[in-house]
N, C-alpha and C positions, 0 to 999 in steps of 0.2 A: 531547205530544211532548217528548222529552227531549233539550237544546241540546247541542251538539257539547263545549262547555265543561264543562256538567255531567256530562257521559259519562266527560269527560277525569279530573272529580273524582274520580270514584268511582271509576276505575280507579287513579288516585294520587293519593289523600288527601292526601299530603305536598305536592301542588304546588296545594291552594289557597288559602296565605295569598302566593303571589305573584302579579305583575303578571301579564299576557299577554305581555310581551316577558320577562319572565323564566322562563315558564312555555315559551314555544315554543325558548326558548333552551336550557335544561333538558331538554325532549323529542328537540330538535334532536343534543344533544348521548350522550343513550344511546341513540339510533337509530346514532351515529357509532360507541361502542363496542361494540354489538351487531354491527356489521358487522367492527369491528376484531377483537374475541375469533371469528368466524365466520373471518376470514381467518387468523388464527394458529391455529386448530385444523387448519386444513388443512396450515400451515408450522410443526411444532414449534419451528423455528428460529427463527422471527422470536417479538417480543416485542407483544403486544395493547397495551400503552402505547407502543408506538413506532409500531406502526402505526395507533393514533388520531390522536398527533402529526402523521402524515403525512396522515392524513385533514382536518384541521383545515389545515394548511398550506395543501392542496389550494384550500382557501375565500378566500384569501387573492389579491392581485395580485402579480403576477411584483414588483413595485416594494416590495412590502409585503412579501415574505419575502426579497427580497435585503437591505431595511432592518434586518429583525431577525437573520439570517447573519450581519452585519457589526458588530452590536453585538454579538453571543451570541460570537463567535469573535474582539471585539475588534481587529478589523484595519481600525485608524487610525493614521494618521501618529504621532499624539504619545501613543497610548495608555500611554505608561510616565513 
């Protein structure tokens, strides 16, 4: 019987000199833009890299994407 891992080999060669957290993270992550290109195909308008962005955000705590809004759009007291 052939391991869930080994399956994973053969189907992406490229992801067996990484770890398992780099490996699930990796899968994790074109699962995200297979859905992303799937939702832009239906909205020509919207952009497959913006809407992976927002998928990835989505993963995040409400405290954890306000943190990064606030550095990304620099709105601090003494930012200048």
């Amino acid at each position: 019987m052939i391991s869930a891992m080994a399956a994973q080999d053969d189907a992406h060669p490229e992801l067996a000199a990484l770890t398992e957290e780099q490996r699930a993270w990796a899968l994790h992550s074109e699962a995200l833009w297979s859905r992303a290109r799937a939702l832009a195909s239906a909205r020509p308008d919207l952009d497959a890299g913006d809407l992976y962005h927002a998928l990835r955000c989505l993963e995040l705590t409400p405290g954890e994407r306000l943190a990064r809004g606030l550095s990304r759009g620099r709105l601090r007291a003494h930012s200048r």
